[in-house]
Structures are given as C-alpha cells and as structure tokens.
GUMAR-929126 format. One record per residue (C-alpha): x, y, z; residue in one letter. Coordinates in steps of 0.02 Angstrom, whole numbers, padded with zeros to 5 digits, always signed. Layout:
# residues N
XYZA/...
***
This chain:
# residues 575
+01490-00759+06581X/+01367-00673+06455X/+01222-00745+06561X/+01292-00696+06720X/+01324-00497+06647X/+01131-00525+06578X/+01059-00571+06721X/+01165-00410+06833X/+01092-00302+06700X/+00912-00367+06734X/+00905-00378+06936X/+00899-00165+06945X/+00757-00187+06824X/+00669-00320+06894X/+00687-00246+07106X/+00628-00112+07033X/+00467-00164+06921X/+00421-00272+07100X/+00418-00094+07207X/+00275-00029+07083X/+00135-00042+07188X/-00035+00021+07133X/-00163+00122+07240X/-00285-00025+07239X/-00139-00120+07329X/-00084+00017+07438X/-00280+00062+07486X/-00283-00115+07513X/-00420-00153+07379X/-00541+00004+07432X/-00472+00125+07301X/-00451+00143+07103X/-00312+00284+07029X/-00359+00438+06947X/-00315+00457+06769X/-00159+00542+06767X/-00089+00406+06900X/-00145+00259+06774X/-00039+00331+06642X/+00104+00385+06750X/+00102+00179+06827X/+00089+00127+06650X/+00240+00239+06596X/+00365+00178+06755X/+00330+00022+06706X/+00365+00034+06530X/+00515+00103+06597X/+00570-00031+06709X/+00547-00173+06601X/+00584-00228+06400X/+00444-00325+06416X/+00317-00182+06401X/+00294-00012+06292X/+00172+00096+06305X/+00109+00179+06138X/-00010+00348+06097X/-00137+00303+05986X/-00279+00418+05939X/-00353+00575+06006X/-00520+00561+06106X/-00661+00670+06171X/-00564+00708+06315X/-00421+00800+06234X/-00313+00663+06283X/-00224+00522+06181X/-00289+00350+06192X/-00155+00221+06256X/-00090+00053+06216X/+00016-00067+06317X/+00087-00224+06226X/+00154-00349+06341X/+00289-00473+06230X/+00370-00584+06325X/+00519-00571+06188X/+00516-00360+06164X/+00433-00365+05982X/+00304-00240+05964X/+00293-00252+05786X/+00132-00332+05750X/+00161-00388+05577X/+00333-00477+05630X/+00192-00566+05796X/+00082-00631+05661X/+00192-00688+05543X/+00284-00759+05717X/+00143-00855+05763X/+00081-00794+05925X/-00104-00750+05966X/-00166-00566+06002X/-00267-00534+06165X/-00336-00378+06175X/-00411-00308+06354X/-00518-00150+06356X/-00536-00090+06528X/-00655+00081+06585X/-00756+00092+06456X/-00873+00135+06595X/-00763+00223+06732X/-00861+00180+06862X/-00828-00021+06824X/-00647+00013+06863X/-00596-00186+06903X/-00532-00220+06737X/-00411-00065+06763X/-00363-00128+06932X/-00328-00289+06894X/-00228-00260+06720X/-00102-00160+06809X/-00072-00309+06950X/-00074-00443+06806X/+00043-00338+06716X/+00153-00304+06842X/+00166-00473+06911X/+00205-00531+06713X/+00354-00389+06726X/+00410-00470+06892X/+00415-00629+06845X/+00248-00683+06965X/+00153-00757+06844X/+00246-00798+06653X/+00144-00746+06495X/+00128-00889+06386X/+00272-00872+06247X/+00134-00883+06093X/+00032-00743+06188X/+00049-00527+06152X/-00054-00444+06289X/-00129-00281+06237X/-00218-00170+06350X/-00293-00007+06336X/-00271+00058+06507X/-00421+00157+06517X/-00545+00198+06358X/-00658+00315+06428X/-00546+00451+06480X/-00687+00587+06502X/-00776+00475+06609X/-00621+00436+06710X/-00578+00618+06731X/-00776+00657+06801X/-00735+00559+06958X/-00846+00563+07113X/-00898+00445+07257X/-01084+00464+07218X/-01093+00370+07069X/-01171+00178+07054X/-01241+00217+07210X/-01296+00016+07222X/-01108-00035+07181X/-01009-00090+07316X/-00818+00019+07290X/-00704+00080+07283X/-00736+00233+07385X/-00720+00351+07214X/-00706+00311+07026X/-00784+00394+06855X/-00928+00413+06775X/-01029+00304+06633X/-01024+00434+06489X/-00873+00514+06391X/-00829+00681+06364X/-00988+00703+06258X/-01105+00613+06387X/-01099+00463+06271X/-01114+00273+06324X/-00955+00201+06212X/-01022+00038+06225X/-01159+00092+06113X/-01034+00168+06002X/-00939+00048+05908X/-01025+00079+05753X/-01060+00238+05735X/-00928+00300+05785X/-00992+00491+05866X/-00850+00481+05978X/-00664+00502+05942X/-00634+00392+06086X/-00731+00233+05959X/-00624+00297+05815X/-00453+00283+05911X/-00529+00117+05954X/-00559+00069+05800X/-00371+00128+05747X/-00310+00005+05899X/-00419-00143+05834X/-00383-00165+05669X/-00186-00118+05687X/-00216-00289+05821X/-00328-00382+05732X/-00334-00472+05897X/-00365-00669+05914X/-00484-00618+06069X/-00551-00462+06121X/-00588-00437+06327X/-00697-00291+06378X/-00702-00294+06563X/-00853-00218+06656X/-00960-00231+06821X/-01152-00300+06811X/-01304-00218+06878X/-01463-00323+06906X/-01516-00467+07016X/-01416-00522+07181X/-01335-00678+07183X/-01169-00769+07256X/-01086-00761+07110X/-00950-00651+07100X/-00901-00643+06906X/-01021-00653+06745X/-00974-00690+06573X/-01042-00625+06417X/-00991-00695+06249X/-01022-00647+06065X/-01206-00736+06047X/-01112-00885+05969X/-01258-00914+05835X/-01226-00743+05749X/-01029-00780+05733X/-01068-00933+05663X/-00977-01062+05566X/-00840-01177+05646X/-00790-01013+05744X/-00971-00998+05823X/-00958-01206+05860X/-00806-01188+05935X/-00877-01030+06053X/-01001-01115+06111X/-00921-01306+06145X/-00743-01263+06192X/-00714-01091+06219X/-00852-01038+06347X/-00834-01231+06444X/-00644-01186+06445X/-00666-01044+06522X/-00801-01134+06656X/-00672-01241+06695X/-00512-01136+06709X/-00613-01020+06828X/-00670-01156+06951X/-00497-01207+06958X/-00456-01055+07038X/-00587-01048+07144X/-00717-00967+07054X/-00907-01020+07003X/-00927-00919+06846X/-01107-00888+06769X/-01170-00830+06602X/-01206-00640+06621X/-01359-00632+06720X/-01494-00548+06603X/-01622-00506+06727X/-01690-00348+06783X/-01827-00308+06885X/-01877-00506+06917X/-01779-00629+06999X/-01678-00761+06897X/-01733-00923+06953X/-01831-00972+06799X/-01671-00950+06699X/-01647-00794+06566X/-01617-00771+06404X/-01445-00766+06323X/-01389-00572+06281X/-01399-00510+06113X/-01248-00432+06092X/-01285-00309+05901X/-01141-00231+05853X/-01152-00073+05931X/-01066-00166+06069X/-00905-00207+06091X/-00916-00410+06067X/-01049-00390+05922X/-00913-00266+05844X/-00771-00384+05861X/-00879-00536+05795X/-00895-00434+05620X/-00711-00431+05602X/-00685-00644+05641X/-00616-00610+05836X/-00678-00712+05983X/-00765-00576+06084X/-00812-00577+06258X/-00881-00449+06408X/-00830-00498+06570X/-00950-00412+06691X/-00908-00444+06889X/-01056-00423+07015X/-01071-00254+07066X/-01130-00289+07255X/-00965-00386+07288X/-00847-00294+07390X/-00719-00220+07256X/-00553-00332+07318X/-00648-00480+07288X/-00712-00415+07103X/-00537-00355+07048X/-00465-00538+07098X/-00579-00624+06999X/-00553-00522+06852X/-00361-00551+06848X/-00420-00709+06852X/-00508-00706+06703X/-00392-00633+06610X/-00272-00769+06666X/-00404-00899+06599X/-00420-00808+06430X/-00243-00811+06409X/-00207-00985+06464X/-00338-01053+06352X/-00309-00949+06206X/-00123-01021+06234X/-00181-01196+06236X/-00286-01179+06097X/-00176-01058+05990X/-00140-01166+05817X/-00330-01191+05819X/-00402-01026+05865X/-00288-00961+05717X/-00363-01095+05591X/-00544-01051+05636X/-00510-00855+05619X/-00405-00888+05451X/-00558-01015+05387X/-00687-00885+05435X/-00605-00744+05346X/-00584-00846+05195X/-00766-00910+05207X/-00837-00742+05231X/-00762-00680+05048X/-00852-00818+04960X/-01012-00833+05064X/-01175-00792+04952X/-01294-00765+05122X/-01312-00673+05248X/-01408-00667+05413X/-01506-00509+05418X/-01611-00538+05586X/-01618-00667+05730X/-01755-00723+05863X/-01720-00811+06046X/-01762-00998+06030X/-01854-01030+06180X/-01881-01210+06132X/-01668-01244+06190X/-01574-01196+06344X/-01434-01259+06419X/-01454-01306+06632X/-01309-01204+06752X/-01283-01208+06905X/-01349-01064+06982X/-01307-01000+07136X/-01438-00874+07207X/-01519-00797+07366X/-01691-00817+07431X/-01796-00659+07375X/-01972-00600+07377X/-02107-00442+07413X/-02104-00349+07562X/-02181-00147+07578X/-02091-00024+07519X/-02022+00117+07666X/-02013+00248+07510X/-02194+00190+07447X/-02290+00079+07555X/-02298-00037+07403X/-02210-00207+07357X/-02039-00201+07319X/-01901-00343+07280X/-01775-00421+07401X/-01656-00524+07408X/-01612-00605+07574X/-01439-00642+07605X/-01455-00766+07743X/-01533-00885+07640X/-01418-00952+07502X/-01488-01085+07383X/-01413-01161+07232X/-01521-01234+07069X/-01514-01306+06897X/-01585-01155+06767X/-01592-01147+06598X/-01497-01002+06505X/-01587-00985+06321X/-01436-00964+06237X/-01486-01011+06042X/-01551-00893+05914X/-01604-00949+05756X/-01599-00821+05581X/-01782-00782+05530X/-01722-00663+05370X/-01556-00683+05277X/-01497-00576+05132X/-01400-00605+04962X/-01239-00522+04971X/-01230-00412+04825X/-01049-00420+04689X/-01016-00237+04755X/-01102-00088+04842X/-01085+00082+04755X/-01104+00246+04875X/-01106+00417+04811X/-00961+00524+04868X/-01065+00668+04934X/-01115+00526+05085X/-00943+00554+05164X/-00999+00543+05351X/-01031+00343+05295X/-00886+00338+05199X/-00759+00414+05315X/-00839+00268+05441X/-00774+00123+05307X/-00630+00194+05302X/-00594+00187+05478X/-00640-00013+05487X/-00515-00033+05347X/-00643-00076+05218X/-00566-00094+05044X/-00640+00016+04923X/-00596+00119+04780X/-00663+00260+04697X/-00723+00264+04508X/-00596+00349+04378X/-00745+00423+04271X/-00933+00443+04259X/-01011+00297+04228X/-01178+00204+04216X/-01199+00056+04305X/-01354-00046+04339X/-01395-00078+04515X/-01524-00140+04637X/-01602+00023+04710X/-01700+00020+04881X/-01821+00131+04912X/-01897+00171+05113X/-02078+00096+05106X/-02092+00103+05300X/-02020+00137+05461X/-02036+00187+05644X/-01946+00346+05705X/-01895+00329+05888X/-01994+00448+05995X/-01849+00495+06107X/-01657+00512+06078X/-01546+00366+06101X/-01352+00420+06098X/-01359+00565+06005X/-01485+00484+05878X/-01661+00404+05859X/-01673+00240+05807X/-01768+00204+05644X/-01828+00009+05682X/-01967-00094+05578X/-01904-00018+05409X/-01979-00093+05257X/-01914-00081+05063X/-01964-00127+04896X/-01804-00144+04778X/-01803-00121+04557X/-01647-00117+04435X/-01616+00057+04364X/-01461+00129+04256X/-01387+00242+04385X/-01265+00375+04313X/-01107+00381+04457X/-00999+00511+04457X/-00783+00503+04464X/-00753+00487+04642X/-00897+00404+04704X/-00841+00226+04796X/-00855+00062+04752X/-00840-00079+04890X/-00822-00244+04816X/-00902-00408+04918X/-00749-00512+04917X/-00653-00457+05078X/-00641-00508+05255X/-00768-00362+05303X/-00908-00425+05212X/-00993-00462+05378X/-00976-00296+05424X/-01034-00226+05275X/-01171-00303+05277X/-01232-00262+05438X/-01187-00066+05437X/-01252-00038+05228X/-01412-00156+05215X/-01559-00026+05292X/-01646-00171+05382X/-01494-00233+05476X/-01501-00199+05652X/-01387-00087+05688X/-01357-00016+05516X/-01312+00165+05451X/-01499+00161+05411X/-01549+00128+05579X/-01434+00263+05662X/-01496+00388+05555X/-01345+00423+05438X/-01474+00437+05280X/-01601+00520+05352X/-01583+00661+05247X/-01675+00557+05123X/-01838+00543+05230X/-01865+00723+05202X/-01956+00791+05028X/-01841+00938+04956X/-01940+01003+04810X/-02103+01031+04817X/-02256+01121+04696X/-02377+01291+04713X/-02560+01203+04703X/-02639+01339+04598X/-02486+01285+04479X/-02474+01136+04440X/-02657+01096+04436X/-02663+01168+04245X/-02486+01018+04228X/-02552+00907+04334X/-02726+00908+04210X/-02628+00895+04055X/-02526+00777+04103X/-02675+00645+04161X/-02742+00686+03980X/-02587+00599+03907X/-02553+00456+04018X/-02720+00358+04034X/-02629+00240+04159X/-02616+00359+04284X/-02779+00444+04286X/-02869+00243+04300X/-02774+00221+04460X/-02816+00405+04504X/-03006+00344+04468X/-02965+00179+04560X/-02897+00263+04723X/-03052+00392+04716X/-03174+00253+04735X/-03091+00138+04882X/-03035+00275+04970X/-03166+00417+05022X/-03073+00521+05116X/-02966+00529+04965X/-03105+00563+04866X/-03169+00722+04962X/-02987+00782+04970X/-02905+00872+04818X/-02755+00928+04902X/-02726+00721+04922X/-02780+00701+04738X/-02642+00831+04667X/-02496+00762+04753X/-02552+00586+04698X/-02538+00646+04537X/-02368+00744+04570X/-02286+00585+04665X/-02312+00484+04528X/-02243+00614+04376X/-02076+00652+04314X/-02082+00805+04417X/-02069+00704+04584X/-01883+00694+04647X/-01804+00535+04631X/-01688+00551+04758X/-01855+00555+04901X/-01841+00376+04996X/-01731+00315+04881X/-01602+00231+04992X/-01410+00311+04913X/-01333+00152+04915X/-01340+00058+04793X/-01300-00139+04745X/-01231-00214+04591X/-01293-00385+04570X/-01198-00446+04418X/-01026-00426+04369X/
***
C-alpha cells in the first residue's frame, strides 16, 4: 500500500519533470538559452524533482550568484554525509567560455533525462554542475561571435564581466567568478572534474576531443592510472556509443598529420588546477565546425562515459586520491619544471581530411585548406610524455609576512592550512633573492608574465612579526603550494606579478652626499674597495663611469635596503 501511495505521489512529479523541454530541443538543436532561462530551467526542475537542488554559491563579476546543481539519486546534498557514504563526486563546469555553449546544452538534457527516469545515475555517483560559470560572458550574447564555429545561431562571449579569459584564472584568482569557483571546488572536493568546451584549430572528422591533466605532472599511481585506464576507458566507452574520440588536437596553423604534442595543461587552467588538489581533471573540447546538434550529443555522451567509468572504477579512484593525498604530506621533492619528450608517442587513429595551399582571394598568397571530399584516416603519434628537468626540496614550512595579504587572502581561498604567529619572533629561513628575469612586453590577463627568473638563496635570522602566517608542508595542498609560492614555478605568485613590488628600489641616495660616506666607508672595509678595484679593471665602461662606481659602493653597504629583490617569502628548512 505504502508503495502504491509513493509511487501516486511521484507520477505528478515525474509527467511533469518529462514536459521540461529546453530551447536547444525546442529549436531543434540550432539554439542555446539566455542566462536568465538557464537558471529559470534549472529552478523548475529543482522543483519538480527530489532528486535535484539547486544552490547560490558565490558572487561573480557579473553581479550575479554563481550556481550549483547536485544531482543524488537518494536526495542527500550534504557532502560530508556523500563522502563518508561512499559515493564519488563528478563535477561538470559548463560556459566557461559562453560561446562553447554544448556543455550547457547537454547538462540540462542529461539532467533532465536522470529526473525522468531516461537514463539512471549510478547509485555511488553525486552529479554536480555549475550551470553556467561565465555569467558576464553569457549575458554579452550576439550571433557574431566564433565567426568559424558552426551554431547555434546566438550564444556569449569568451571574456567575463572584466574581459577576462577564466580559464586563465584559476590561480590568480582576479575574478570573483574563480573565487566562487574555488568556494564550489573545495566544498566538492570532487573525484573528477569536467570542464566542457568547443576546439578551434585544424579540420578533421572527428567530432569530440579530449584533454586530460598531462598525466606525468599528476604523477604517482594517480598519474599511472590516467594514463592506462582512465583515458583508454574513456576511448572505449565513447566508441561504444558511436563515437571516435581523439586526444585534443594541438595544432594551429599546420595540419596534424605528423601527430602533435600532448597539451600542457599549468595550473592556470582548469585541469592543471584540479591536478594540485589530487582530482582526475579533464577538458572535453568538441569540434567547433560540427553542426551544434551533433556536438551537444556527443558531449552528453561524454559525460555519460565519465560517469559510468568513474562508477565502475569508484573503490579504486577513491584509493588513488586518498594514497596521493597522504603521499603528498610526506613527499621531500618536488617537480619544479617539465619538457615534451619527443623521443615517446603513443600511435591513434586519426581521422582527417585532405588539405593543402591554394591562393588566397583576400591576399593572392597561400593559404590552408582542408578539403572535405577527401576523407583519409592514419596512424599518428600524439607526444604525450614529459619528463621533470628541475625539481625542488619542499621546505618544513613557508613563512609570509602579513602585509602580503593579496597572496594570503588567495591561500585562504584554496583552504590552505595556516596559522598566524602569537608573537615576534626570529626564525632562520632560506631567503631568495631575484637574480634575473624577463618582464613580458605586453599584458596577459590583467598582468605580465615574469618567465626565466633566476635566484640565489642564503640563511638569515629574520625577525617576523605577530600575525604574520606560517604554512606548514605537511597537508594535502603541498602541491599547490608549491607551485603558486616557489618564484620559478610556472605559474607562481612570482610569475603573475603578485611581488612585484619588490622589483622596484624604494630608497635611494643624493650623489653629492654620499660620496663624502661612500669614501669613508671604502677606507674601513678593505674588502669592498679590492672588488671596487677588481670591477674597475675588467669592466671599462665601469671604469669611465662614476655614477656606476657610487652605487656599487651603495648596493653593497648597510645603507642599501634589504627588502630590494629579496623575494618576501620565506622557507624554514629545519624544524
């Protein structure tokens, strides 16, 4: 009887979670919704079904919330009560570029059809989805943009409210779209992070692309199990349905046939982020010259193979992410750069169209095409192996002045455990100083990037003040740590320019001044005035120069500020 009063109870819900059409569906696969109709879909069908809610996370650039759907087969939404239950996180990111609106699209079908009872999520599976991340973007809709995409008729636009690209944003954070992400992502600390997208680039017959975390740089049993189970899983579970899928096709301006190099995914992107925190990361990217039906089936597709496998594989997947965490608090080492082995590849099955040089109608010159009447397929080798060329000893703790709060408030966010000192004290610690580096020439999101950067490192008592922070190496963010506080990383706080205050000289002398100090100070320190002698006689432009001589002298007394290239974090090597 209860099961018969259940099940009356249900039906309503169920007719009416079936009738929720979507404007892709009702355009029949030309269009993609506006903003305010993805949320208002989202919110019916939160309201139609237990099986979905629909929560406000942070605010973004937009002036809008960002959202979060949790699909639970069972109603819990409680995160804490789905890990300690067991089940396995999937996290989908969809519009991080507006104008790749599949993954949008096709997470309100797959969504839908779970609701309806179409397709069954896996009972060890939570389905997350943020709906759409780049909500400036989404709102800036025309029908002009991507002009060499093929639909829908109208979507958004690449950058956010700010004219950022948020797939360069994940750490640094200029957005507060990235820092509602960022909220979202470690709430989930998901199992596997999606971030759908659409491809530019080379013409093929493919109609979806996959781009994993390089597997290399996450490393470990997790980085084996990437690269032999994972990705051929995926292979597989997609040509089941129908589907050839190819590594993400990183080739631009030449045609692919030779085979490409595996992208390196840093972490300013989304699957080089999620590596840093142990979660398999990947970047679906379907072909943009495919009509936009055909791209938004294959990506609920996709998603369906990331669940199923992550299903299948669930008890493991949760070993290798508990193993890694564990290993990363202990681990002494750390990769600090990488370089493409071009001496490994691994053959596909490549599926291409005959292209070549014909003249140009804009210039008269030769220009690239591809001819679609000529389909070929072909064996090529992806170089998907990079080897570590530096590595770096993890320090016992990093120490970082208070007064840096910009870098601090951006730990805090990636749920770094710190805390801050009780009282002055004086510790010893490794101190960097700048040597070298290369400014870029031009702006890159909101920043130049400082590349090439070269230190020289010495012990010194440093007196810290109460308040400043101490971040001890023994947590499950050591990766990330690393990579955002050591200056040479790639993508450090270095490299985005978050010190660069200390590339600038503050205090400086009046010639005429401190010639008379600078005189009796060589007087007293016989040292100094040798090299001074030394330097005059290897270097004669030095030697006609006095200006040149002076500030030697100056750089090298107790006047000169300490804080000038000295790099304000600082590492304790011993406890």
């Amino acid at each position: 009887m209860r099961k018969l009063l259940l099940a009356a109870l249900l039906l309503p819900l169920l007719a009416q979670s079936q009738t929720i059409t979507t404007r892709f569906e009702q355009s029949k696969g030309t269009q993609t919704p506006t903003y305010s109709e993805i949320i208002d879909w989202w919110q019916k069908l939160d309201a139609a079904s237990g099986k979905v809610k629909m929560l406000t996370m942070g605010m973004t650039d937009a002036g809008y919330p960002l959202h979060l759907v949790v699909v639970s087969s069972n109603g819990d939404y409680n995160f804490a009560n789905i890990r300690k239950n067991n089940k396995r996180i999937v996290l989908i990111n969809n519009g991080i570029h507006p104008g790749e609106p599949d993954g949008i699209d096709a997470s309100m079908l797959l969504a839908r059809d779970i609701v309806a009872n179409k397709w069954k999520l896996p009972d060890n599976i939570v389905l997350a989805f943020i709906p759409v991340y780049n909500i400036g973007g989404c709102l800036n809709r025309s029908a002009n943009y991507r002009v060499d995409q093929d639909g829908p008729e109208e979507f958004g636009f690449r950058g956010n409210s700010q004219n950022l690209d948020l797939n360069r944003d994940f750490i640094k954070c200029d957005s507060r779209d990235a820092r509602a992400f960022a909220e979202i992502f470690h709430l989930l600390d998901p199992d596997v992070f999606v971030d759908n997208h659409v491809s530019n680039g080379a013409d093929y017959q493919h109609v979806m692309t996959l781009l994993p975390t390089q597997h290399n740089k996450l490393g470990g049993a997790m980085g084996d199990f990437m690269n032999a189970q994972f990705e051929p899983g995926l292979y597989a579970g997609m040509k089941d349905k129908g589907y050839d899928l190819i590594p993400y096709v990183n080739s631009f301006g030449e045609t692919p046939e030779k085979g490409w190099p595996a992208f390196w995914d840093s972490p300013r992107y989304g699957t080089g982020f999620g590596a840093l925190f142990h979660t398999f990361s990947f970047m679906p990217e379907s072909h943009m010259l495919k009509p936009y039906d055909q791209r938004v089936k294959a990506s609920y597709a996709l998603m369906q193979t990331f669940i199923d496998f992550t299903s299948k594989n669930s008890s493991t997947i949760r070993e290798l992410r508990a193993k890694s965490k564990q290993a990363v608090r202990t681990q002494t080492e750390f990769a600090l750069s990488w370089t493409l082995d071009r001496s490994r590849s691994q053959n596909f099955l490549y599926k291409g169209f005959a292209s070549g040089k014909k003249p140009s109608e804009v210039s008269g010159l030769p220009r690239l095409y591809y001819d679609r009447s000529k389909p070929y397929e072909k064996q090529i080798p992806i170089y998907n192996q990079y080897v570590a060329k530096e590595f770096i000893k993890k320090p016992v703790a990093y120490v970082i002045p208070q007064g840096w709060w910009k870098v601090i408030d951006l730990l805090k966010i990636n749920k770094v455990n710190m805390q801050q000192l009780k009282k002055d004290t004086t510790i010893e610690v490794e101190v960097y100083r700048i040597t070298d580096y290369k400014a870029g020439a031009r702006q890159y999101e909101m920043h130049h990037i400082n590349t090439e950067v070269k230190t020289s490192s010495s012990f010194q008592q440093i007196r810290f003040r109460k308040g400043d922070w101490l971040i001890p190496m023994n947590q499950d963010a050591n990766r990330f740590l690393i990579e955002v506080l050591e200056p040479r990383a790639e993508d450090s706080y270095f490299t985005w320019n978050f010190f660069d205050a200390i590339l600038g000289q503050k205090e400086g002398y009046s010639a005429y001044a401190f010639e008379d100090i600078a005189a009796e100070y060589l007087k007293n320190n016989k040292e100094l005035q040798q090299k001074l002698n030394d330097r005059r006689n290897s270097d004669t432009a030095f030697a006609k120069s006095g200006r040149d001589q002076l500030n030697f002298v100056f750089q090298q007394s107790p006047w000169f500020e300490p804080a000038y290239l000295q790099y304000p974090v600082y590492r304790i090597i011993s406890k």
